[in-house]
Steps between C-alpha positions, in 0.01 A plus 500: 500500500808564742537820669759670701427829647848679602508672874388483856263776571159576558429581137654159387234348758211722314654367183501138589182499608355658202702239243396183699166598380594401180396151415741458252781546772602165606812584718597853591877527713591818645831602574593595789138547610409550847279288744172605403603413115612133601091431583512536097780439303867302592703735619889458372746654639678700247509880574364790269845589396671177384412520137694177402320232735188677447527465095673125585184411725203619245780304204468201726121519659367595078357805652239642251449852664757713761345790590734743667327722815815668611661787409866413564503189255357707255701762503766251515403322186339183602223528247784526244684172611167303504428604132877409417436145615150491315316540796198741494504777796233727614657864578739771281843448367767626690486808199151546614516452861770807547135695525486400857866391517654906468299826594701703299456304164079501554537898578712558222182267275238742647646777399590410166191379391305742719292305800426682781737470755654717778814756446803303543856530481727193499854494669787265542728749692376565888695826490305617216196328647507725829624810302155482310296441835625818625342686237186235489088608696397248733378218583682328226564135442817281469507216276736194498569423115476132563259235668529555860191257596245749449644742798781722303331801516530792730242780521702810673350758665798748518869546359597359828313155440583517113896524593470204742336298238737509266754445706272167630421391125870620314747482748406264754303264284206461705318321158834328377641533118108702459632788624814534238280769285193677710193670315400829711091536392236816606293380769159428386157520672160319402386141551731241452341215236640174383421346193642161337485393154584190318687628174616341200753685372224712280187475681409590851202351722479705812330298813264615765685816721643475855671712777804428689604625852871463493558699892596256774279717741116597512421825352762430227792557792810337506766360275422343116441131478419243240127590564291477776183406346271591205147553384294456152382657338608878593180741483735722391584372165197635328394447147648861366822363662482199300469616222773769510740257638447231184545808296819653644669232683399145484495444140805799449714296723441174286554648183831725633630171631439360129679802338809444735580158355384340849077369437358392817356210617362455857393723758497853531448643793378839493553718804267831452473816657170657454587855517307847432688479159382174393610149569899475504715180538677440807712172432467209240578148638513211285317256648154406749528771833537367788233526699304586193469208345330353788191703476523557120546107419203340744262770280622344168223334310758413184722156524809623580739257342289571176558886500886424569507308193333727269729763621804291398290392143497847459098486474384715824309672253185208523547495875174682720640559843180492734515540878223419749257791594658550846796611753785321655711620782843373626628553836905408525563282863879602477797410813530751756810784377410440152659628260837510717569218717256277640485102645422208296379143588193571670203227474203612324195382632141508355615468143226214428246756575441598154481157367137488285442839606369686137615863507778466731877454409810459696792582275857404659781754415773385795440135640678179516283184472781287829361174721367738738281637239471793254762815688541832427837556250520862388362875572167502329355215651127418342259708266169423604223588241173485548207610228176697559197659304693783488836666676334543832377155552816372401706699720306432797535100392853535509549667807293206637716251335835611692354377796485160365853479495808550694879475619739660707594925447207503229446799358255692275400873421133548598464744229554299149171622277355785744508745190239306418266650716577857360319462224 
């Protein structure tokens, strides 16, 4: 079986290193990959975006499976010209994938088919956008309609700091074509919960739960980024929760997807709030988070090549999703200035330290595999996961696994998982 896995992050590491697992996987590719990725599949050079050579290369290569891990070729439609050309692909149609692709469209679904969500109000216009701030409680929060990499989203703590952030996301197009329409959402307060679930189009399979911390600073300071590292599962996410949420949102969101002509196959990402009120949904994205996946994927006892397929047969039904009895925590080694501008090119040294080391997983996000060796290439640098008995362990085996590695202007929050010990 020939696999190509479509992206260069640290989830697409997590995801390659789950499918190579698979012994009927006889050659996986990965497009454009990173350096981390080329210790496991053939890297090609083909970018995320260009739909035709990508189709041309899994024509030529008789790819069996392309499973798509970002969210701008699926929003795109790359799933869509991979099943044109007969080729199967892992991840939601472009119909589908407008659940991640445009804020306002998944508000508008949530309130139709009633799943708890925040107030919201949606606005193309940044006139009428600042003429409903005025009359607008604070702190509020400022939504680009379209992907903006995870960081399109402003949480404004007076009129003052709404005003300039529509200005920022409207008029200046800080996030690009995103910020052509602009949801403007009640600010929220609870514990923030992740949860991803392989769907096919009718059923849902939630995984294990996890917890992002998206701040570039300690103490959840500083500007939004991709994510600076994760843990699994979240204490929070209790069984009452779970139950509620595969109630009112997980298996309402499936089945509203269904009703509006565009089923759903993939990943959903659920982004939850755990209010007061009840559980209420955040964001959807439409595919593995990122740096979620690479706590939530090393726990996975299931094959994961063999769940993708049953959620394209349409059979997720006879799938058991079962995750070890134990914690994983992530800690993001991003470039100095991340998220704005920061150097690239920097040698990485101590990368072989996790060679045969059970536990302990050094996910590339960032790097470039050149003669010199394996350099740093992008923001978010390296996730680096370790497990434990339970959250504690595994955040203190983390921590100690930074030190194993390093490169010039590394940087980390100290923080990722500290909630932890509040419970």
């Amino acid at each position: 079986m020939k696999v190509l896995i479509v992206g260069s992050g640290g989830r697409e590491h997590a995801i390659a290193a789950s499918v190579i697992k698979n012994k009927r996987v006889s050659k996986l590719y990965c497009a454009p990959g990173n350096g981390g990725i080329s210790q496991l599949a053939e890297c090609v050079p083909i970018g995320a975006m260009e739909f035709e050579r990508l189709v041309s290369f899994a024509k030529e290569k008789a790819i069996d499976l392309v499973i798509v891990g970002m969210d701008d070729p699926l929003v795109g439609g790359l799933v869509d010209c991979m099943e044109e050309a007969g080729i199967p692909a892992f991840g939601p149609r472009k119909n589908a994938a407008i659940l991640e692709g445009s804020k306002a469209f998944s508000k508008e679904l949530m309130k139709k088919y009633h799943i708890p969500t925040a107030a919201y109000e949606t606005f193309d216009d940044p006139v009428k956008a600042m003429e409903y701030l005025k009359t607008s409680s604070f702190p509020i929060v400022l939504k680009a309609d379209g992907l903006a990499l995870g960081k399109g989203v402003l949480i404004c703590n007076s009129l003052e700091e709404a005003l300039e952030g529509v200005k920022s996301i409207m008029l200046d197009k800080q996030f690009g074509t995103a910020g052509n329409r602009m949801v403007i959402e009640e600010f929220m307060t609870g514990r923030e919960v992740s949860v991803l679930a392989f769907v096919d189009g009718k059923t849902i399979k939630p995984m294990t739960s996890a917890q992002d911390h998206k701040r570039a600073k300690d103490g959840d300071k500083g500007l939004n980024t991709g994510g600076m590292g994760t843990f699994s599962p979240s204490p929070f996410y209790t069984k009452e929760v779970d139950d509620f949420c595969r109630k009112y949102i997980y298996q309402a969101t499936v089945d509203a997807m269904a009703a509006e002509g565009r089923p759903f196959k993939g990943i959903i990402f659920f982004g939850l709030m755990l209010t007061s009120q009840g559980p209420r949904v955040l964001e959807y994205n439409a595919r593995f988070g990122d740096p979620e996946a690479q706590v939530v994927l090393p726990r996975m006892k299931n094959d994961l090549i063999e769940v993708m397929e049953a959620c394209l047969a349409g059979t997720l039904e006879n799938i058991e999703l079962e995750f070890e009895d134990n914690a994983a925590v992530c800690v993001v080694l991003a470039s100095e200035g991340y998220p704005l501008e920061y150097e690239k090119g920097k040698l990485i040294r101590g990368l072989e330290t996790f060679e045969g080391k059970e536990g302990y997983y050094c996910f590339h996000a960032g790097t470039k595999k050149t003669e010199e060796g394996i350099v740093t290439n992008g923001g978010r640098v390296l996730g680096i996961t370790a497990k434990g008995k339970e959250l504690k362990e595994a955040r203190k085996n983390a921590y100690e696994a930074v030190k194993w590695v390093d490169f010039e202007n590394k940087y980390m929050r100290n923080d990722i998982g500290k909630a932890i010990d509040e419970v």
